[in-house]
Backbone as a ProteinNet text record, in pm:
[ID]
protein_1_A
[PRIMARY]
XXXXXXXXXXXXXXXXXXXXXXXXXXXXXXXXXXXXXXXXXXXXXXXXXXXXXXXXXXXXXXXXXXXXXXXXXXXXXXXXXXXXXXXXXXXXXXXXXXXXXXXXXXXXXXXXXXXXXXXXXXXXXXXXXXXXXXXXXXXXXXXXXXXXXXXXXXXXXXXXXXXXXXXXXXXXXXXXXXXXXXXXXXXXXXXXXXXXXXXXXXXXXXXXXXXXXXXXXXXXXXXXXXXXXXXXXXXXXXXXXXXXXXXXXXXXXXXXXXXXXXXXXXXXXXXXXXXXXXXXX
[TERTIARY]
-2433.3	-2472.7	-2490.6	-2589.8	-2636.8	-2563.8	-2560	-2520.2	-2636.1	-2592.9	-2690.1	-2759.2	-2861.4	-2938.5	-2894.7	-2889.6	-2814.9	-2972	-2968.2	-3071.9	-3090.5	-3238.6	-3205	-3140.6	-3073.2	-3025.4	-2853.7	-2823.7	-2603.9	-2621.5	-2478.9	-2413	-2363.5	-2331.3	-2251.6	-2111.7	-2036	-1914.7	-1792	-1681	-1597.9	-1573.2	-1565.9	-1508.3	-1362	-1237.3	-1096	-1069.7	-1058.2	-998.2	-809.9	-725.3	-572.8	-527.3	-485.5	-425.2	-296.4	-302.1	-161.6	-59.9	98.3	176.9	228.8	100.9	106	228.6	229	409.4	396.4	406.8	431	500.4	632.5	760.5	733.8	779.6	822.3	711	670.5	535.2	431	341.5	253	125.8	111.5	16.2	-132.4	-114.9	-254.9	-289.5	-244.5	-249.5	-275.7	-223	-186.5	-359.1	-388.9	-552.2	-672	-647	-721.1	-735.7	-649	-687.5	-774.7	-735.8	-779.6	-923.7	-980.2	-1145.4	-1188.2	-1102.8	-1153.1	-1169	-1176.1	-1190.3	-1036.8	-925.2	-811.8	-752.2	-745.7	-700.5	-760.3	-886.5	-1020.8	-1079	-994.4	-998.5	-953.8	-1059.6	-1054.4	-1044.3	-962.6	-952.3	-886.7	-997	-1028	-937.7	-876.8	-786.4	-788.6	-879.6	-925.1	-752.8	-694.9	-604.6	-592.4	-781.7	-825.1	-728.4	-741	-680.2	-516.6	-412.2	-298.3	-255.4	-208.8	-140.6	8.1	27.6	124.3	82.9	117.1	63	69.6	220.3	272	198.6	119.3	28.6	-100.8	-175.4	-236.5	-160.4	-57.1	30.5	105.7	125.9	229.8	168.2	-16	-86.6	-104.5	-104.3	-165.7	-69.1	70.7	196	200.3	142.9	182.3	27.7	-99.3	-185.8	-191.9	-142.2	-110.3	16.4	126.2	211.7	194.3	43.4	2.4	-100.6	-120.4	-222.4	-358.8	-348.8	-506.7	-492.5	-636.3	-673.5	-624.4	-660.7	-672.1	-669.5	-616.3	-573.3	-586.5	-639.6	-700.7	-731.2	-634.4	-684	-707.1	-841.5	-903.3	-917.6	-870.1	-830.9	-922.4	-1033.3	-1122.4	-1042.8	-1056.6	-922.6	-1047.5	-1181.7	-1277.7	-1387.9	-1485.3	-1623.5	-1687.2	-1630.7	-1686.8	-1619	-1554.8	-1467.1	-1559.2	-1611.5	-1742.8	-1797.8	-1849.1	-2012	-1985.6	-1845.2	-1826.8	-1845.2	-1930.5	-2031.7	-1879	-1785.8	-1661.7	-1600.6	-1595.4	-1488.2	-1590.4	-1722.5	-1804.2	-1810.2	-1824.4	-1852.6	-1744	-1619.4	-1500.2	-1539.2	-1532.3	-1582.6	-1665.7	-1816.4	-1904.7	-1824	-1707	-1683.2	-1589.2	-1548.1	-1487.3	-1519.9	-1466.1	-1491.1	-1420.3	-1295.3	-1236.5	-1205.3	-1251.3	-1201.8	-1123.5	-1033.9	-906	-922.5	-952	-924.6	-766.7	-642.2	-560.9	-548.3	-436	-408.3	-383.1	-406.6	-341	-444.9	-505	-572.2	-762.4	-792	-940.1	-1037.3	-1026.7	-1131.5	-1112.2	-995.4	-970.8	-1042.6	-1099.3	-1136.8	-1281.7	-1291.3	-1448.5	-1505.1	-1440.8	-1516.6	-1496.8	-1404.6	-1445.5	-1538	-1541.5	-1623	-1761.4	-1726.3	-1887.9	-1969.2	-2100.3	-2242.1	-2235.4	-2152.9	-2130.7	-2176.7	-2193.7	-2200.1	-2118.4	-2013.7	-1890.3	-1946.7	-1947.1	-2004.6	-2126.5	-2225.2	-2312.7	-2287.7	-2207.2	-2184.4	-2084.3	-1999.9	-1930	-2019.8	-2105	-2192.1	-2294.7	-2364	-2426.3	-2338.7	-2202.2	-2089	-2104.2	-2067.9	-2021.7	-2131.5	-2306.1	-2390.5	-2448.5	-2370.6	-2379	-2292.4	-2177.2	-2091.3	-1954.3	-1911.8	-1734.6	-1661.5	-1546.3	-1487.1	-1473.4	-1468	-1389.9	-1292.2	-1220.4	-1128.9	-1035.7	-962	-856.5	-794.1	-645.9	-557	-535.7	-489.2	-505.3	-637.6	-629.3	-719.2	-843.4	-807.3	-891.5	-1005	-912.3	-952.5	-1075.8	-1021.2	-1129.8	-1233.3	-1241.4	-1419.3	-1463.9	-1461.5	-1515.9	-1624.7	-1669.2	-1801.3	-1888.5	-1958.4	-2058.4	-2000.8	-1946.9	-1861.4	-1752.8	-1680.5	-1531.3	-1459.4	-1361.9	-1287.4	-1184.4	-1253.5	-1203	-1042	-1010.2	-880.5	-877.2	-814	-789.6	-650.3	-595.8	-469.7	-477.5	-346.5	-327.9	-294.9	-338	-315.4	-372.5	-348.2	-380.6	-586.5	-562.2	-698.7	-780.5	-912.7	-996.7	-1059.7	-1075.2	-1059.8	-1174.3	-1293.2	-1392.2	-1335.4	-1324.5	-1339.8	-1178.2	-1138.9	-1031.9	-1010.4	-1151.5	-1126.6	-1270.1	-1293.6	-1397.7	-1473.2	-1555.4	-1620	-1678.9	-1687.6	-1715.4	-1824.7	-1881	-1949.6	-1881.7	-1891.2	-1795.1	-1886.8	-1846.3	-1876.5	-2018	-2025.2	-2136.2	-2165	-2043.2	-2023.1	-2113.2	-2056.9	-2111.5	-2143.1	-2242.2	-2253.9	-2231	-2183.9	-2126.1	-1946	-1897.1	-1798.3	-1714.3	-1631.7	-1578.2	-1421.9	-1377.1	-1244.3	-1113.4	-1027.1	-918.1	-761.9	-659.3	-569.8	-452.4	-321.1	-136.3	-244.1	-269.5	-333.4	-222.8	-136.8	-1.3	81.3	82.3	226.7	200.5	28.3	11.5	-21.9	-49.6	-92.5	-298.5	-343.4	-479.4	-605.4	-563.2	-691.5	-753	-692	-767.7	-880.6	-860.2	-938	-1047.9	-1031.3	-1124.4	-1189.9	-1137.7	-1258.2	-1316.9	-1275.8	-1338.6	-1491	-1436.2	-1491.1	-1674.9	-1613.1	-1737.8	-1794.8	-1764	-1895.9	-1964.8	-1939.5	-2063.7	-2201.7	-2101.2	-2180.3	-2112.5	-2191	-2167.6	-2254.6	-2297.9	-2353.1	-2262.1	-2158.1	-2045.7	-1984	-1847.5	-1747.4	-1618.3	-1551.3	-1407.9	-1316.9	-1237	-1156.7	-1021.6	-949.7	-787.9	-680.9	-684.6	-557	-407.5	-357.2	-238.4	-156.9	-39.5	26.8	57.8	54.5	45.3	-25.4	-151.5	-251	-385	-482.8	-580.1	-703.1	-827.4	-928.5	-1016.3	-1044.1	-1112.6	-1235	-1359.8	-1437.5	-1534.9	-1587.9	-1641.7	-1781.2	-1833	-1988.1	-2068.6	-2083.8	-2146.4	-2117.9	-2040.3	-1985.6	-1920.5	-1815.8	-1648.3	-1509.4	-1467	-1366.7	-1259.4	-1144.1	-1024.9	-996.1	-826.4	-723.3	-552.4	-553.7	-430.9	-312.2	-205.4	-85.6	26.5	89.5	212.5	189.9	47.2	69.6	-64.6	-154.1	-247.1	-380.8	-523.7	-588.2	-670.4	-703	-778	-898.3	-972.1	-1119	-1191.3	-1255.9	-1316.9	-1451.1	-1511.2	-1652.9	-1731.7	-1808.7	-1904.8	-2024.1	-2042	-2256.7	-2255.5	-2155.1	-2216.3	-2179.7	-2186.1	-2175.4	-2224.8	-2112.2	-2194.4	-2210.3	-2152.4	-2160.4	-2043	-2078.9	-1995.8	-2019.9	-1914.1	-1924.9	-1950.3	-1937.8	-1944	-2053.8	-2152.4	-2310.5	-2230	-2161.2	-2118.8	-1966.5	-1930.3	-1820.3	-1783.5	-1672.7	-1616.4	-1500.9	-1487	-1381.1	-1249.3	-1104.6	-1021	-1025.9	-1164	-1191.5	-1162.4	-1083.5	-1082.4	-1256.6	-1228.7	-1384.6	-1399	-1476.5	-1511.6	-1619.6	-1552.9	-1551.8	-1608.7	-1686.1	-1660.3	-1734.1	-1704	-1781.4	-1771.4	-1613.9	-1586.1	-1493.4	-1524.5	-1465.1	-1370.6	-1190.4	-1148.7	-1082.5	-1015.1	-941.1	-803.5	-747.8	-603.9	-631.4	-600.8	-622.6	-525.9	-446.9	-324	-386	-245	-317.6	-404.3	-502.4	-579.1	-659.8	-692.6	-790.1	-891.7	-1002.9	-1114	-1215.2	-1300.3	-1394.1	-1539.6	-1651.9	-1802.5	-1872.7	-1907	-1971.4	-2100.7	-2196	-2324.2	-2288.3	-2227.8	-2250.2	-2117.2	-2051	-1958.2	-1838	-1824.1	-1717.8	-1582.8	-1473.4	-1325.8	-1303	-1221.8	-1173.2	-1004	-912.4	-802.7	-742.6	-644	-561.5	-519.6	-530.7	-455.4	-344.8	-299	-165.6	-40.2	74.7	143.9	176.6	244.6	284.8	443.2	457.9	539.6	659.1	736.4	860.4	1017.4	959.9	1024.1	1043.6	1114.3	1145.8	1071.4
8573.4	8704.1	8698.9	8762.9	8749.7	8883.4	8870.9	9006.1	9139.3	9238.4	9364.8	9405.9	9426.1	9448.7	9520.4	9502.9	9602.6	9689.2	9805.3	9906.4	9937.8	9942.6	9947.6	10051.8	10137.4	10243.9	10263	10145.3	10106.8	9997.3	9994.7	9894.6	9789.5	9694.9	9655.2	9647.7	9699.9	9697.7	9607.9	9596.3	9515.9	9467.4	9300.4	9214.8	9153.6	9220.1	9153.9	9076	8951.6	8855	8851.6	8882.1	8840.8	8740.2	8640.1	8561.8	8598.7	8733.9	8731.6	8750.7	8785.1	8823.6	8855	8989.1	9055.4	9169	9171.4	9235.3	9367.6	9494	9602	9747.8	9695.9	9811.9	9829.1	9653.1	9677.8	9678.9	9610.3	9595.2	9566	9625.6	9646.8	9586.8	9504.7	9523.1	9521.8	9412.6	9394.7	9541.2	9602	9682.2	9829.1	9825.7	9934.1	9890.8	9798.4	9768.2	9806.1	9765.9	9815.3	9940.8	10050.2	10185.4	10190.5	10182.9	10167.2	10131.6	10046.1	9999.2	10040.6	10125.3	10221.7	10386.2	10397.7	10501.7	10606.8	10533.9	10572.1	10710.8	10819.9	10950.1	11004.9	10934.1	11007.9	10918.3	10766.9	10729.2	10716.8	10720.8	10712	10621.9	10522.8	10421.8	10438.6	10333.7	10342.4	10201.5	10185.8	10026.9	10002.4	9920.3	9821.9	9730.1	9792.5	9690.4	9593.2	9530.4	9493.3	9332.2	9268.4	9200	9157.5	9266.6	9277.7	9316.3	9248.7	9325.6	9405.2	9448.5	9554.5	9707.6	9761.9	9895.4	9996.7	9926.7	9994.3	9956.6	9815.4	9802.2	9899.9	9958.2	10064	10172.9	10249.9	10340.5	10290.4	10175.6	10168.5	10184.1	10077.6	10062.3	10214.2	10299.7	10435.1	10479.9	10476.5	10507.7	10427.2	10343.9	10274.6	10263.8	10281.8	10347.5	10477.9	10573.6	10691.7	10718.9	10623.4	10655	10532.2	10496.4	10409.3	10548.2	10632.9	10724.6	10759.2	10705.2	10731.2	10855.3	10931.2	11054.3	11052.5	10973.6	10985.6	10791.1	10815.1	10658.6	10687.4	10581.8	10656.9	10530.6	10500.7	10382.7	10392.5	10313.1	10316.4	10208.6	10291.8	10134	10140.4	10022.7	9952.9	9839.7	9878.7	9753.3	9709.4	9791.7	9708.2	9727.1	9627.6	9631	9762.8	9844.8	9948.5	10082	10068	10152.7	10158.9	9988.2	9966.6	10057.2	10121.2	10163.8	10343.2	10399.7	10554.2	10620.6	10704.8	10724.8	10857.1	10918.1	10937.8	10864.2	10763.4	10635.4	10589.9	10554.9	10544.5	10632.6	10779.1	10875.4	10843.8	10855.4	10834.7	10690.6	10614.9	10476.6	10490.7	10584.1	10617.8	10666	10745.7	10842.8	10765.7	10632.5	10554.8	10532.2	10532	10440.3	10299.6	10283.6	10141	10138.3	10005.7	9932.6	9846.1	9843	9746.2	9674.8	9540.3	9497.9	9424.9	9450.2	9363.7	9238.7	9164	9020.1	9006.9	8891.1	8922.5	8766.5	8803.7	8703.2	8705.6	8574.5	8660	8591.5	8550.6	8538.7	8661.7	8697	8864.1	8948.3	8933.8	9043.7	9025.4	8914.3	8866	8881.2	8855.9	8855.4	9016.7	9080.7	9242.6	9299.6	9287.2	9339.8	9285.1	9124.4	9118	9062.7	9148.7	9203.1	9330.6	9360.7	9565.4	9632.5	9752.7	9882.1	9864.9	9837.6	9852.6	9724.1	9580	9497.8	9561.9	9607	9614.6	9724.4	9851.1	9945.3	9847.1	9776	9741.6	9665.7	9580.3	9530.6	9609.1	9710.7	9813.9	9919.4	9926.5	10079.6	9934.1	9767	9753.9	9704.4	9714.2	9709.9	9849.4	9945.6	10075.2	10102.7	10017	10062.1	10041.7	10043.2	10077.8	9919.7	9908.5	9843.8	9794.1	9657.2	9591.5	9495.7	9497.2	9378.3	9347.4	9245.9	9230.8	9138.8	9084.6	9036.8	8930.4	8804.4	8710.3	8712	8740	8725.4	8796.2	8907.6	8991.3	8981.2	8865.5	8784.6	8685.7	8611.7	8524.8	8547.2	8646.4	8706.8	8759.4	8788.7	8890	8787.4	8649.6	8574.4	8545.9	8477	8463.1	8361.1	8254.1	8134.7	8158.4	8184.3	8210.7	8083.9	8021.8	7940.9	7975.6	7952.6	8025.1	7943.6	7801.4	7772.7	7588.3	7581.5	7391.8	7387.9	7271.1	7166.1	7221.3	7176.2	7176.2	6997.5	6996	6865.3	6860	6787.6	6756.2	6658.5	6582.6	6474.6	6582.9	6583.9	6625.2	6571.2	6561.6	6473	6550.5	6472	6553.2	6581.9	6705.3	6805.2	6856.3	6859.1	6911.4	7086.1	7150.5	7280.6	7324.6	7418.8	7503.2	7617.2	7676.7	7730.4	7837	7995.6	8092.9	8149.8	8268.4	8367.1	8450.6	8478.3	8583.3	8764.9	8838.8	8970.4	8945.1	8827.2	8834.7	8938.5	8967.3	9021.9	8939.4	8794.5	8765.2	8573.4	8507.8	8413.7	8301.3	8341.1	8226.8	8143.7	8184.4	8140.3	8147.2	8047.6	8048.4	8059.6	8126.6	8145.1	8115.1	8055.2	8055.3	8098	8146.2	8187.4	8116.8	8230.6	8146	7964.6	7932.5	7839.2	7707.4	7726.9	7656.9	7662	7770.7	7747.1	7703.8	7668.3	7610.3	7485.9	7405	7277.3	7291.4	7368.1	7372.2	7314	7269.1	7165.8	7051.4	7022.6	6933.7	7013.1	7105.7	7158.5	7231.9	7327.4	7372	7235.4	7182	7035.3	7009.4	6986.8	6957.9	7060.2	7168	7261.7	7281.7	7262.5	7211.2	7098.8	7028.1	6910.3	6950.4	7044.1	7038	7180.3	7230.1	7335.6	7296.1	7232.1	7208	7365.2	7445.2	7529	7645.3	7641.3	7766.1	7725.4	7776.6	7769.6	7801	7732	7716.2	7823	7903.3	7976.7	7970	7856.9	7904.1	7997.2	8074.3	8165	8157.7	8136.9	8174.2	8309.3	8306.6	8417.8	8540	8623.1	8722.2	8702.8	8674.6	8627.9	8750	8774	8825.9	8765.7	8765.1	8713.9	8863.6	8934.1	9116.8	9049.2	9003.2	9013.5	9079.9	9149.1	9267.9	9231.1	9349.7	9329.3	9233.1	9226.8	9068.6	8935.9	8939.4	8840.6	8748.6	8798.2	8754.1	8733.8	8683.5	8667.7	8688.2	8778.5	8762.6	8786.6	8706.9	8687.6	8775.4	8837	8939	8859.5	8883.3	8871.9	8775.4	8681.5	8642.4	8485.3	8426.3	8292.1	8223.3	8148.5	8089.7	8152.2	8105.4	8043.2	7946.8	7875	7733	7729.5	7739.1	7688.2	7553.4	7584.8	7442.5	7410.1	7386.9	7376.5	7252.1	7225.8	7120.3	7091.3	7194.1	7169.7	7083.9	6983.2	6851.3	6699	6782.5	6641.2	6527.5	6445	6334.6	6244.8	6217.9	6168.8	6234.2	6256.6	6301.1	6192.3	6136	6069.6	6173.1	6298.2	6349.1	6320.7	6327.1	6291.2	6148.9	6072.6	5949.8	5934.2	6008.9	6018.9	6093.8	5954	6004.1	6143.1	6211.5	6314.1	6233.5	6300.4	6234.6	6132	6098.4	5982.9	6126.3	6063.1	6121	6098.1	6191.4	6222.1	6137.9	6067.6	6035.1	6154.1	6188.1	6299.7	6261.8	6274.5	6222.4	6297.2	6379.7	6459.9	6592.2	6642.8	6777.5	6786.8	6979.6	7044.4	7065.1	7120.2	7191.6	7222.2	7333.7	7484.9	7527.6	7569.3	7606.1	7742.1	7861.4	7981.8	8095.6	8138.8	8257.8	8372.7	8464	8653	8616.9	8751.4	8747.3	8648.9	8540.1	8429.2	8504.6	8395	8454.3	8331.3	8365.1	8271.7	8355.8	8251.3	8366.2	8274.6	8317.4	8256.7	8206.5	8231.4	8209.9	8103.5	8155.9	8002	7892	7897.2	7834.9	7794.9	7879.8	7835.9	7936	7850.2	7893.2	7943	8053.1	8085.5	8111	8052.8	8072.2	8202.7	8225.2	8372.4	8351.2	8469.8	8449.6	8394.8	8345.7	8265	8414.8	8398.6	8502.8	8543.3	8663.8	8667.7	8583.7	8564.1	8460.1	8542.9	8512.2	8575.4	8565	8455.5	8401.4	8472.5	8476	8557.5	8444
670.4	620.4	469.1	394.5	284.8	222.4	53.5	2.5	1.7	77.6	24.7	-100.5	-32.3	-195.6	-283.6	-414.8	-512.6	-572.7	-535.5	-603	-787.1	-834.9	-979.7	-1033.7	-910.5	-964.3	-962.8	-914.1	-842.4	-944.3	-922.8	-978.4	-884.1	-832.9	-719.1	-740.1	-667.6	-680.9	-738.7	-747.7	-721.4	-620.8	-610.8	-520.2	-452.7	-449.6	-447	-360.9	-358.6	-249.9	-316.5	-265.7	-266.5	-177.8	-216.7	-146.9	-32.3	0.3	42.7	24.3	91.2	29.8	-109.8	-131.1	-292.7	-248	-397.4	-397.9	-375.1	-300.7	-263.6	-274.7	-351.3	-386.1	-455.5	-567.7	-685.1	-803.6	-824.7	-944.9	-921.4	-848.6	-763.5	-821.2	-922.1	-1006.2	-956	-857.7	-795.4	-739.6	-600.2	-551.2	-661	-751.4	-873.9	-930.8	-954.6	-1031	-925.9	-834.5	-707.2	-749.8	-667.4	-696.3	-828.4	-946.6	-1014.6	-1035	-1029	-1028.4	-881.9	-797.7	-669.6	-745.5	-828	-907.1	-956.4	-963.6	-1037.6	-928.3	-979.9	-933	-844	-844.8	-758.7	-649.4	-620	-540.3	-382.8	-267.7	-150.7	-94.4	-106.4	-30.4	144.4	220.3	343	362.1	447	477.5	625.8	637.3	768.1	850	942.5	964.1	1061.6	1120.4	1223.9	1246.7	1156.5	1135.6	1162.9	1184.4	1172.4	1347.8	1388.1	1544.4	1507.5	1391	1385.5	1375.1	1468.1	1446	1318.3	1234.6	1136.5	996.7	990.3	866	818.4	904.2	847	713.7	830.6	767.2	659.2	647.1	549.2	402.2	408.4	314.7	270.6	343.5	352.9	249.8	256.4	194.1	40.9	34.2	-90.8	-187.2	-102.6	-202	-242.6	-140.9	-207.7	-343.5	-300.8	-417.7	-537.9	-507.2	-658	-724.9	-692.1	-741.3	-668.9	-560.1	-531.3	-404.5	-483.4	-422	-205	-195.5	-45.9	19.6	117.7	229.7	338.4	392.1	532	582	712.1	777.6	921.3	915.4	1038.7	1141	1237.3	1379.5	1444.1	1389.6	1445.4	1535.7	1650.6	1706.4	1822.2	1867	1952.8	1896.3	1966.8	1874.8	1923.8	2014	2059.5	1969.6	1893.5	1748.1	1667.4	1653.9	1539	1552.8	1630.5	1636.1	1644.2	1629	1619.2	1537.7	1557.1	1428.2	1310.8	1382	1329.4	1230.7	1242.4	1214.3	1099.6	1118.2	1043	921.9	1023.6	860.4	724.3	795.3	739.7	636.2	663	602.4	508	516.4	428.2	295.3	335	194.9	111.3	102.8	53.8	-103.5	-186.6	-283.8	-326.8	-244.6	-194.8	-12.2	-41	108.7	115.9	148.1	170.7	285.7	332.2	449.4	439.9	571.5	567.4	661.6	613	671.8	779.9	848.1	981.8	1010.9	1118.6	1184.8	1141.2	1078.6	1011.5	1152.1	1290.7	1382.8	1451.9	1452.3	1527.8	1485.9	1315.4	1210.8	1240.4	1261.6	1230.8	1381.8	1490.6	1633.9	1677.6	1616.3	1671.6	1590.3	1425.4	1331.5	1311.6	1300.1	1291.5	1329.5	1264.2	1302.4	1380.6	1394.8	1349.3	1288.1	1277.5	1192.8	1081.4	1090.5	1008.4	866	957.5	856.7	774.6	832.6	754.8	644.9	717.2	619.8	498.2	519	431.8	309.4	341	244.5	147.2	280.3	153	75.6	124.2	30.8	-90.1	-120.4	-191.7	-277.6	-235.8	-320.3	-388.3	-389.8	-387.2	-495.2	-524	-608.4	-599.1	-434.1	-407.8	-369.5	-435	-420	-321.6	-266.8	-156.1	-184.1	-134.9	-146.6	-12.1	-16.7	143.1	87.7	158.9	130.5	232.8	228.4	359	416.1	529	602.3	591.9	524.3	466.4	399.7	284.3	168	213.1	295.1	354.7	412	457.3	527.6	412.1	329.5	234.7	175.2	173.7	150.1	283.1	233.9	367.5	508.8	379	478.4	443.8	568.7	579	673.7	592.3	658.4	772.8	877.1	1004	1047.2	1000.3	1081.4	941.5	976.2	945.3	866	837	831.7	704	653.6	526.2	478.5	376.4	276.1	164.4	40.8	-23.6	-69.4	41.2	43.6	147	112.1	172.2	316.2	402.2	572.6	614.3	695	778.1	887.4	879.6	1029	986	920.7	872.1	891.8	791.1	849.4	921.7	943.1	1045	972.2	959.5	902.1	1007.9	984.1	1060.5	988.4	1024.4	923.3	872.6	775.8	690.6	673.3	628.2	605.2	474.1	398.6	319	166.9	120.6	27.8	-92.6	-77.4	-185.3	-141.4	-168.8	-163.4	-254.8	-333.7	-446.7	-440.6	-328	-383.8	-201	-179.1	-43.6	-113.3	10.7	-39.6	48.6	-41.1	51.8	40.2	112.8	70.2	99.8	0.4	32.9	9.4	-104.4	-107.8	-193.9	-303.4	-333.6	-206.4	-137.2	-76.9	71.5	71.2	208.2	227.8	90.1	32.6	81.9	43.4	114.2	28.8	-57.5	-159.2	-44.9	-16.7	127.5	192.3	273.2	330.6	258.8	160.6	20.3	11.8	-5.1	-69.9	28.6	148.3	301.5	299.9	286.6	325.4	190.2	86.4	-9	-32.4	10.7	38.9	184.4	279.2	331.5	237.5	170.4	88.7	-67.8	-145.7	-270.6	-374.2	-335.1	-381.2	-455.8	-336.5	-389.3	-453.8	-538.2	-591.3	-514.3	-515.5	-436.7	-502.3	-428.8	-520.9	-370.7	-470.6	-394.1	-425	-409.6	-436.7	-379.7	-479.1	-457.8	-389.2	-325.9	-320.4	-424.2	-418.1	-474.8	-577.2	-567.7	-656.4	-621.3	-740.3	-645	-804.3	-709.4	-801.7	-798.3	-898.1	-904.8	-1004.9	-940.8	-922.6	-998.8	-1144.2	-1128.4	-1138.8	-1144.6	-1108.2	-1148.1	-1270.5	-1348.5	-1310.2	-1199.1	-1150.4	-1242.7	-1299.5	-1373.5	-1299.3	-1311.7	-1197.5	-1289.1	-1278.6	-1353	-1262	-1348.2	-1261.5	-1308.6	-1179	-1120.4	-1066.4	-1123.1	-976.6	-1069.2	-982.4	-999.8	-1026.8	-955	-935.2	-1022.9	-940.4	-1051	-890.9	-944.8	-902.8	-943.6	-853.7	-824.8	-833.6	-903.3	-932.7	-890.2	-794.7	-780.8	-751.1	-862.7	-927.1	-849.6	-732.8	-716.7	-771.6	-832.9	-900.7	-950.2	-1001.4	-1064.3	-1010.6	-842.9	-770.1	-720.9	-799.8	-777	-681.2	-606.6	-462.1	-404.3	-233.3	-135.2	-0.9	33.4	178.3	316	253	383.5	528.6	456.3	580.8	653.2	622.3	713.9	725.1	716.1	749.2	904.9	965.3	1147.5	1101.4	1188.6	1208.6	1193.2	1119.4	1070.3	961.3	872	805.8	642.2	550.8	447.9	370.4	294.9	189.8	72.6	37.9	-108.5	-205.1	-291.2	-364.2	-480	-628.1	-757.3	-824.3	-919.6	-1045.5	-1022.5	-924.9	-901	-1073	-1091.2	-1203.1	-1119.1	-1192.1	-1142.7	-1229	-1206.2	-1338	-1242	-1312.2	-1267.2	-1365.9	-1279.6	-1421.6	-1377.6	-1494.6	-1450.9	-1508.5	-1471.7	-1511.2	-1624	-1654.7	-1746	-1777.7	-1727.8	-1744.8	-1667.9	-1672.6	-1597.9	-1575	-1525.8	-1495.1	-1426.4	-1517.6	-1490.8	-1407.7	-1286.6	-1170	-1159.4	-1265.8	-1331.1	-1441.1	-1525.9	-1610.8	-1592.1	-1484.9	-1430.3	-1536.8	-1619	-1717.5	-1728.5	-1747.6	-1735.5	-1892.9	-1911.5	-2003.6	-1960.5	-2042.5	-2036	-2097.7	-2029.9	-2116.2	-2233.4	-2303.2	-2458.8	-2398.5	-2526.8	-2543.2	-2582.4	-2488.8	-2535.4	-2646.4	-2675.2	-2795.4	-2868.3	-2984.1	-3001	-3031.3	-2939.2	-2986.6	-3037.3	-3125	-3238.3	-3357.2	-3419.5	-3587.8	-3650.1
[MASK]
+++++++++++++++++++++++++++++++++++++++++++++++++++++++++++++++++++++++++++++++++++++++++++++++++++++++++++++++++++++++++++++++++++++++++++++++++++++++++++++++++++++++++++++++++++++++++++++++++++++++++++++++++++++++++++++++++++++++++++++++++++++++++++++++++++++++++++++++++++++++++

């Protein structure tokens, strides 16, 4: 799925991929910025909990974007592809200015949702203007290629991970999540040599990459993310390489980048965060 056309008259929205177990009670920050670039006081955020087999994750998100400030929460159980298509459930969806998808299982998310109503509405609300973002699993459909399952390791291995269609938000960049605490640079790398075009973005736990329109990527949360740049590759074994045979790789970038860093998806360059303040006499 390709990104929706952006009209000369919108802006395209914000993009949030979170890696996952982002923090909730106490210092909410990710979740707290969300509302926020969902339009602050006056935001409607809509939260998808297709993904999640707990009945109680809708409601809870509902509870904790409302007591971050936002106007209205409202989550909708798309739980069959026959939900997709209610033109109710839909309207509701239309009046959004954030969309939250949550974690859970992203082939559950992706084989009831898409090529739906819902997908497509989700791509034109966010070439229109409104925020999307998701957390886990969430996180991972939100590009075109979504890494549907694979191993964790370090070395990159053909056939390691699997590749699905994603929701098509945006085509520059594949994503993956809980990416430190799952060892998943193996599979990210797996996963870009058969597409050297995108940019790799691993996220960490309570990490989130916010996206904004110009396509800038800063970085939210507690942990780092992983940048991983192929456009200047120089050879890949992949085309001859058997299943289980590790990858020969050579002339990949890669960036390690915490809060406040950023990175611009067009001219592929990392900027690091100011340096703290010194708090020395």
């Amino acid at each position: 799925m390709s990104p929706a056309k952006v009209e000369d008259t919108h802006t395209r929205g914000w993009i949030v991929p979170v890696g996952g177990a982002e923090e909730k009670e106490q210092d909410a920050v990710i979740l707290r910025r969300f509302v926020e670039v969902s339009g602050g006081s006056e935001a409607r955020i809509v939260i998808i909990p297709t993904a999640s087999r707990l009945p109680e994750t809708g409601p809870r998100y509902e509870r904790i974007f409302t007591a971050l400030g936002a106007r209205k929460a409202t989550s909708i159980p798309f739980e069959t592809r026959a939900d997709a298509e209610r033109d109710d459930l839909l309207d509701t969806l239309e009046q959004a200015t954030g969309v939250f998808l949550t974690g859970g299982n992203q082939l559950q998310l992706s084989t009831i949702l898409g090529g739906t109503q819902v997908a497509r509405a989700i791509r034109r609300l966010n070439a229109r203007g409104v925020t999307v973002g998701g957390t886990s699993a969430g996180a991972a459909i939100l590009s075109e290629h979504m890494i549907a399952f694979g191993q964790g390791g370090a070395t990159p291995i053909a056939g390691l991970a699997s590749l699905a269609p994603g929701f098509g938000l945006t085509n520059r960049i594949v994503i993956d999540q809980h990416f430190r605490q799952r060892d998943r640079l193996g599979r990210l790398l797996s996963v870009l040599a058969f597409n050297p075009f995108a940019v790799g973005i691993g996220l960490d736990e309570d990490t989130a990459a916010f996206i904004d329109p110009s396509d800038v990527l800063h970085v939210e949360g507690a942990g780092a993310i992983t940048i991983v740049d192929v456009s200047r590759l120089e050879h890949s074994s992949m085309g001859h390489n058997k299943p289980g045979q590790a990858i020969c790789l050579t002339g990949i970038q890669l960036h390690i980048l915490t809060r406040n860093g950023n990175y611009n998806l067009h001219t592929r360059v990392a900027t690091p965060p100011p340096p703290p303040e010194d708090d020395f006499d």
